[in-house]
C-alpha positions, 0 to 999 in steps of 0.5 A: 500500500501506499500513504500519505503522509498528514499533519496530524501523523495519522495515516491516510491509504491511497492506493488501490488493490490492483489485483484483478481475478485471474479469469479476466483477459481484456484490459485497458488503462484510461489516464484523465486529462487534467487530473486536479484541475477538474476539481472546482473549489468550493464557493466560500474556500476560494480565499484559501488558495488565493495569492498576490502578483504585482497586477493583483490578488488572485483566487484560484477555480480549481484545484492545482498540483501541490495544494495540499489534500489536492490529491486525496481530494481527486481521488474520493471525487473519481471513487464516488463517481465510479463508487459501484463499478469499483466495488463489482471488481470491474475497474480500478481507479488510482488517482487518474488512471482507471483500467478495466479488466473483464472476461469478454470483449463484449462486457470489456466494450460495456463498461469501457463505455458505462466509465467514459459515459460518466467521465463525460457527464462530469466533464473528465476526459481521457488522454487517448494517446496514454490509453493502453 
């Protein structure tokens, strides 16, 4: 397993179990695009990640890489997304890349498409050139 490290030395796993049963032989792995910068910043926290230049203050929209929890905060919006497809065995998701492992091509073509379906409806997108 991996950890993150917090403040408060508590503990905090992040990585999945990327074991899949042994009768699944399609897979592919999805990277999304973008990855923090599709979590948008609650209302009344943008003055958390605000910073100054010379032509002003500025609030940020979304989540940047290096804001601290931005990486836990991506993952528990993708596992809520995918929260039932996750718990049937059918994908694993770690952080932005989410890979599907089935026995037919045809449930492979299925939930390839239920996944990207979703993705679309939140506005994620994958990387097609990372897609394997």
């Amino acid at each position: 397993m991996i950890f993150e490290q917090l403040d408060n030395q508590e503990q905090l796993s992040i990585a999945p179990d990327f074991r899949f049963d042994r009768k699944k032989k399609m897979f592919i792995k999805m990277d999304l695009r973008w990855r923090y910068n599709n979590v948008r910043i609650k209302e009344g926290d943008k003055w958390k990640a605000a910073f100054l230049m010379a032509e002003g203050a500025f609030e940020l929209m979304v989540i940047f890489f290096g804001l601290k929890n931005s990486l836990v905060t991506f993952q528990a919006m993708i596992n809520d997304l995918l929260r039932d497809m996750i718990k049937t065995g059918d994908i694993v998701v770690f952080i932005d890349d989410v890979m599907v492992g089935m026995e037919t091509e045809e449930e492979h073509d299925d939930i390839v498409e239920e996944v990207l379906r979703r993705m679309a409806e939140n506005n994620l997108f994958v990387k097609l050139e990372k897609c394997v």
